[in-house]
TITIGU-228950 format. One record per residue (C-alpha): residue in three letters; chain; x, y, z; residue number from 1. Coordinates in Angstrom, 1 decimal, decimal comma, always signed. Each point is the difference from the previous one (the first is absolute). Layout:
residues N
('ALA' 'A' (X Y Z) NUM)
...
This chain:
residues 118
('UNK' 'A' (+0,0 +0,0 +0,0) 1)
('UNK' 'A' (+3,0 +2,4 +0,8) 2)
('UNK' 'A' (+0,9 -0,2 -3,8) 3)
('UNK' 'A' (-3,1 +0,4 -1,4) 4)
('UNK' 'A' (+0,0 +3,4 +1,7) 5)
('UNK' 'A' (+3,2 +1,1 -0,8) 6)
('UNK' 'A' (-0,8 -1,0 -3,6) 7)
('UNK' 'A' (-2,9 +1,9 +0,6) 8)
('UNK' 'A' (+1,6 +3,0 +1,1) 9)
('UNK' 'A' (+2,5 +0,0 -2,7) 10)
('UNK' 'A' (-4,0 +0,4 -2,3) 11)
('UNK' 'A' (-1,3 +2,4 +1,6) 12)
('UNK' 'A' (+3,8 +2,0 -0,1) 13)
('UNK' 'A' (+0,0 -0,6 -3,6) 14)
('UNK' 'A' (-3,4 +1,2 -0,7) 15)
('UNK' 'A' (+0,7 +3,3 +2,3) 16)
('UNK' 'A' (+2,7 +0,5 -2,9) 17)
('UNK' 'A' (-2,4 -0,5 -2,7) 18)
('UNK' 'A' (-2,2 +2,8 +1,1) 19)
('UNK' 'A' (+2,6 +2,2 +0,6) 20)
('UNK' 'A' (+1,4 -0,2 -3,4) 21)
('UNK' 'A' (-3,5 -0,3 -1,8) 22)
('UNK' 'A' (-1,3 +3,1 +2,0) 23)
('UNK' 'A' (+2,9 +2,5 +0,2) 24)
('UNK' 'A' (+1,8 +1,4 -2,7) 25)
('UNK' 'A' (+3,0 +0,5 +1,9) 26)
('UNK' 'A' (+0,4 -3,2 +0,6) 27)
('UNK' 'A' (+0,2 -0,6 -3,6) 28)
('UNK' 'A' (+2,3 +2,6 -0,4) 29)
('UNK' 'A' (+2,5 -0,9 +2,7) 30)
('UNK' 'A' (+0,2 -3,5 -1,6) 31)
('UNK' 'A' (+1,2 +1,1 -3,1) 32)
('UNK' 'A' (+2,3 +1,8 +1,0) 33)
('UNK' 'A' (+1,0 -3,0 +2,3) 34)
('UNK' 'A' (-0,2 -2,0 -3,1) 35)
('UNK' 'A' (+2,5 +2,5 -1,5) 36)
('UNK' 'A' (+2,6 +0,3 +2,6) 37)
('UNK' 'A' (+0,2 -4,0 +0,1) 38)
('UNK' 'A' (+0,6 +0,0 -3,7) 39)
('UNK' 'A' (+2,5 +3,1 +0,2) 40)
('UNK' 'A' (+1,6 -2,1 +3,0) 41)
('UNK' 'A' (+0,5 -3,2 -2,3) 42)
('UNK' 'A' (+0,8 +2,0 -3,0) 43)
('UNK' 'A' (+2,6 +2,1 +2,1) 44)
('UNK' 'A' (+1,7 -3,1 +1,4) 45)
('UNK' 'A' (-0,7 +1,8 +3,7) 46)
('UNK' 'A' (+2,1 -1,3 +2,7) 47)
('UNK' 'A' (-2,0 -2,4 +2,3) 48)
('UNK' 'A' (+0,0 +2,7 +3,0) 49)
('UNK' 'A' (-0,8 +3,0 -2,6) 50)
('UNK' 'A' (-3,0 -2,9 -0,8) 51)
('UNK' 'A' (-1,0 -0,9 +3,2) 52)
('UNK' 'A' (-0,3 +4,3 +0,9) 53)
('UNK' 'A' (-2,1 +0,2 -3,3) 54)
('UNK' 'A' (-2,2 -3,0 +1,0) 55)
('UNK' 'A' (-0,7 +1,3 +3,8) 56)
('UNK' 'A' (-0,6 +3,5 -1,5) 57)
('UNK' 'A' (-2,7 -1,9 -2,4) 58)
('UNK' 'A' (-1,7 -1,6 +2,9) 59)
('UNK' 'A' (+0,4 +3,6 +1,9) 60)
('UNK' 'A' (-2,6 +1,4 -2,6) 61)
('UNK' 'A' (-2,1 -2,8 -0,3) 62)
('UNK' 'A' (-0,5 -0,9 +3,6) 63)
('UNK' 'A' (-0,6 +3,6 +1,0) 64)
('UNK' 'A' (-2,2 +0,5 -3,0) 65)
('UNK' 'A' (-2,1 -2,9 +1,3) 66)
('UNK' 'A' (-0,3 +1,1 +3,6) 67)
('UNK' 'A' (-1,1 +3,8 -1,7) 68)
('UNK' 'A' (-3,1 -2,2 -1,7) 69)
('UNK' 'A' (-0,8 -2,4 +2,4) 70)
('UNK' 'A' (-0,3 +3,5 +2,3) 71)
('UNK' 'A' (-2,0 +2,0 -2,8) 72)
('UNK' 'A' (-2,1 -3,1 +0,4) 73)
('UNK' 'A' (-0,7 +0,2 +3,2) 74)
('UNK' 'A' (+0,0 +3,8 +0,6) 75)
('UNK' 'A' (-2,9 -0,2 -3,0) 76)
('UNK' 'A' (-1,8 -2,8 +1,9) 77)
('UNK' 'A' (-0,7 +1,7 +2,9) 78)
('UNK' 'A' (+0,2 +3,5 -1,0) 79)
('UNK' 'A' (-2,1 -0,1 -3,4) 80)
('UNK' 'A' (+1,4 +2,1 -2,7) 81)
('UNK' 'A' (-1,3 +3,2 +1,8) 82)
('UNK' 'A' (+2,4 +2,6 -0,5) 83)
('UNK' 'A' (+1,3 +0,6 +3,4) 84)
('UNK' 'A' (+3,6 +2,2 +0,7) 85)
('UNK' 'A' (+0,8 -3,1 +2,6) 86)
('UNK' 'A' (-0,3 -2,1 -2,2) 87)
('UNK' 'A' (+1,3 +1,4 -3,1) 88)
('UNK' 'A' (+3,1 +0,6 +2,4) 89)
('UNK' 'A' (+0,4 -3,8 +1,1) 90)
('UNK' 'A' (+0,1 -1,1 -3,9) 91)
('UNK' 'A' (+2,8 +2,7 -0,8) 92)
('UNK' 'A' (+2,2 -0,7 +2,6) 93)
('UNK' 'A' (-0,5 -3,5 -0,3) 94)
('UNK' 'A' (+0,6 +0,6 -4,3) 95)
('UNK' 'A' (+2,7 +1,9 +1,1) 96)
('UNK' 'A' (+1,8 -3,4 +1,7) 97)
('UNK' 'A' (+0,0 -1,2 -3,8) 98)
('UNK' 'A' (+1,5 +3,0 -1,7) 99)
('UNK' 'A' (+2,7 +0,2 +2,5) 100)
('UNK' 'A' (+0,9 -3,7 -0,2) 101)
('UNK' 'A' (-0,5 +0,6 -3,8) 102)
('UNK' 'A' (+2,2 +2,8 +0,0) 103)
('UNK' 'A' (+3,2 -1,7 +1,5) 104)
('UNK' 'A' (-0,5 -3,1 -1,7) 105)
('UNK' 'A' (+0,7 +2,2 -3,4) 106)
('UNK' 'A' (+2,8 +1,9 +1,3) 107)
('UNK' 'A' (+1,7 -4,0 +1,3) 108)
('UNK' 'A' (-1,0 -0,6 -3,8) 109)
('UNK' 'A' (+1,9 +3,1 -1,5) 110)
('UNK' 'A' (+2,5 -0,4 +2,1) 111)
('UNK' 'A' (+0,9 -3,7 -0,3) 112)
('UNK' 'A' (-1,3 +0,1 -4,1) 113)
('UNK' 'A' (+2,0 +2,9 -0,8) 114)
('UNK' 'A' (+3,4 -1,4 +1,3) 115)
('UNK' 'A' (-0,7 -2,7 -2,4) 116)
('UNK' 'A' (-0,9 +2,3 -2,5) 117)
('UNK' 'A' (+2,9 +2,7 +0,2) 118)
């Protein structure tokens, strides 16, 4: 019974991630770039650290971009979509955990791409 759970977990994880990426754009957006800096990283030849940094930056964006839907989400469940400053507030700030983590994920990219480059 303890599998079936875990297996079930892993389901319900899985679907989580299908609704984020079928119901935000962004989401769509920070894959391809993800889907870019992976090919960049193969066709570069990156070192395995530089990969590993470009990897966890990767996960940085999509993780945080997650937790900002999963809270949209929520914040829309129990608040409606009244406009309310509050609330308005608590979606920014918590949009604004993604464009930071997005924002020093692309200078890590520039920084580690463009030794490779120059």
């Amino acid at each position: 019974m303890h599998r079936r759970n875990l297996f079930r977990s892993f389901i319900h994880a899985g679907r989580g991630l299908y609704y984020a990426i079928r119901g935000e754009r962004n989401m769509i957006i920070h894959l391809v770039f993800a889907f870019f800096a992976i090919a960049l990283s193969f066709l570069f030849c990156l070192e395995r650290d530089e990969f590993i940094i470009i990897l966890l930056c990767i996960a940085f964006v999509l993780v945080t971009e997650t937790i900002n839907t999963a809270f949209e989400y929520m914040v829309d469940l129990f608040h409606g979509h009244k406009i309310d400053p509050v609330v308005r507030m608590l979606k920014d700030v918590a949009s604004a955990a993604v464009l930071l983590a997005s924002i020093f994920s692309a200078i890590i990219g520039i920084w580690i791409f463009s030794a490779k480059i120059l």
